[in-house]
Every structure is written in structure tokens, then in C-alpha cells.
N, C-alpha and C positions, 0 to 999 in steps of 0.2 A: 429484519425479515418480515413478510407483511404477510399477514392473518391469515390462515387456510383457510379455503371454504370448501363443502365437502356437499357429494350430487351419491343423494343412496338410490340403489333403484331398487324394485318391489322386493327382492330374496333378502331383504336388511332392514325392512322397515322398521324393527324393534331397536337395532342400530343406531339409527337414522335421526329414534326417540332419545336415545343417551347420548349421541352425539349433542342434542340440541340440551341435554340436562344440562352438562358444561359449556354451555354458552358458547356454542360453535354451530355458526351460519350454514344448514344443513338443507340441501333441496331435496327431498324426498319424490323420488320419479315415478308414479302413479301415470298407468295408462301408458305412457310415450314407448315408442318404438326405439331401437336400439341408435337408429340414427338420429333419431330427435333426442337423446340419452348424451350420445356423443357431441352433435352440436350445441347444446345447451352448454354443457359443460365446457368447451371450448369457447364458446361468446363470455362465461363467466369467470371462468379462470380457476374453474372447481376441480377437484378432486372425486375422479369415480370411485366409488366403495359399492365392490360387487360379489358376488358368487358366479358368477358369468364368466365362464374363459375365454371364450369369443369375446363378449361386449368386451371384457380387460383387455384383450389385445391388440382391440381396433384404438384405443383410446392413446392419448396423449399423456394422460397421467390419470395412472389409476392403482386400486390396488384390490387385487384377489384376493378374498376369504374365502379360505377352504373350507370350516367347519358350519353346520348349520347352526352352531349351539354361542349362543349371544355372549357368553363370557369369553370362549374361544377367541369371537370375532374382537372384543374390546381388547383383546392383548395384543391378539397381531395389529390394530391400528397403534397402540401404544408401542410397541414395537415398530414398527416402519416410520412411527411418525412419535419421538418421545416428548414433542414439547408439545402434546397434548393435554389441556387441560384435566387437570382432576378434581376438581372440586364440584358441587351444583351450581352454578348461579342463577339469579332471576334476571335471563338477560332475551333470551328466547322462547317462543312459545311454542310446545312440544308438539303442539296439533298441526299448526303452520308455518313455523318456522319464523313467525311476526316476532319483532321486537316487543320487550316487556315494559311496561311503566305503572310508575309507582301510584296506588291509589290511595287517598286519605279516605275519601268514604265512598257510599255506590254512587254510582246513578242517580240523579236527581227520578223518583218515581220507580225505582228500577233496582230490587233486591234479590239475586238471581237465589236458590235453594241451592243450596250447598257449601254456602260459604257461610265461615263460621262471624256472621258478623258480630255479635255479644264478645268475641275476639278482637275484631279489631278495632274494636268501639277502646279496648284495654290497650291497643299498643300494637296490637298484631302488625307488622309489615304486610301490605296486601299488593297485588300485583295486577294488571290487565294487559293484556294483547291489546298493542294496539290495531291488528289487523279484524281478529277474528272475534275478540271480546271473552276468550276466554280467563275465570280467576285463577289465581296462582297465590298458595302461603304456604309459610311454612310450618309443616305436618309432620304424623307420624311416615304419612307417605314419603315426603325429603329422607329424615334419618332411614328410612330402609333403602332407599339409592345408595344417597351416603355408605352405607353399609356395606350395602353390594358391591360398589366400587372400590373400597377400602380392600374386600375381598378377593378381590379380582386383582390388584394390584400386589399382593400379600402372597397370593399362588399363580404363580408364576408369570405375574406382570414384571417389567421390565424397574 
């Protein structure tokens, strides 16, 4: 079966961010009109994830969330669709959707605030976009995904 990839449009964009936590190729649709929603999606072979009953029903494959409320929306996609990943991985970047890769240290010149480097000087796993340059490790931020997700699958995930 070959890999989903999923087109969120602006009513999901919090969605759009947990889809991309477990490492699923997530187009976040900003801006586009309902027909450039749809043709994207069709040239890519994506998966619409909407609140839109229009936009869901012009589409080719898509699927309606009813609820505004983000745990709602993570069970019905684990529901309609169960071999979705559950776990975090460092594989996508939340912000763009870029692929992640592995950093041993910064930037030659270039130590962005925020990152805990005294961490990864010790071992820390560290991460970069290779699109957008954003870091990525793992934090107390991970474990409360983690969590959340744990949660959500716990009451009344599939």
C-alpha cells in the first residue's frame, strides 16, 4: 500500500501540525481557492482533510471533519484511516512540511537561540529542515505530544 499524503486546508491547520508530528507528508493549504485545493490535491494524489462540505464533496478523495475540537478531528482521521501512524518521528517539519535531517552540530558561524546546544554538545539528537531551517529535539515539548496522542487514542481512538 503506498504512503498517504494528506492536503489540510485552513479549518485544520492545528491538524495538519500532528499529522506532520508522525511523519506524514502533509500540504497545509493557506491562501488557495477551493479549486486550486482540489487540483493540487489531484496532481499529488493527496488526501483532503477538511471541515468544508462543499470543498469534501467536489473532491476525489477526501474526508470531513465534523468537530472543530483537534482531538475530535485525530480520531476520526485514525478512524477512516487506521494505519495512521502513531508515534512522533523526526521526519517532517511542522512549519513546512520539509523533510528533517540529522544535525551533529550548527552552522558553521550560526547558533540559532533556542536550541539547547550545551545539550547536544552531550548527545542530544538534533534535527533541521532541510527546507526552511527550522531545529527540532527532543523536549519536554515531544513527551506532551506524546502524551496527547497516547490520550486521544486511550478515549476513544480506534
Amino acid at each position: 500500500m503506498a504512503e498517504l499524503t494528506w492536503l489540510a486546508d485552513e479549518m485544520v491547520g492545528r491538524l495538519a501540525r500532528y499529522l506532520r508530528f508522525v511523519g506524514c507528508d502533509t500540504y497545509y493549504a493557506r491562501g488557495l481557492s477551493d479549486d486550486e485545493i482540489l487540483q493540487q490535491a489531484k496532481n499529488e494524489h493527496r488526501v483532503i482533510v477538511t471541515r468544508d462540505r462543499r470543498l469534501a464533496a467536489r473532491a476525489e478523495r477526501a474526508l470531513l471533519l465534523e468537530s472543530p475540537h483537534l482531538a475530535d478531528q485525530w480520531r476520526a482521521v485514525r478512524s477512516a484511516f487506521p494505519e495512521l501512524p502513531l508515534t512522533v518521528e523526526f521526519v517532517r517539519c511542522t512549519e513546512c512540511n520539509g523533510l528533517l535531517e540529522s544535525v551533529r552540530a550548527p552552522p558553521a558561524g550560526h547558533r540559532p537561540d533556542g536550541v539547547p546546544w550545551d545539550r547536544v554538545a552531550e548527545g542530544l539528537a538534533l534535527f533541521r529542515c532541510s527546507v526552511c531551517g527550522h531545529f527540532y529535539w527532543e523536549g519536554s515539548h515531544t513527551a506532551d505530544i506524546r502524551a496527547r496522542l497516547a490520550l486521544w487514542a486511550r478515549d476513544g481512538g480506534p
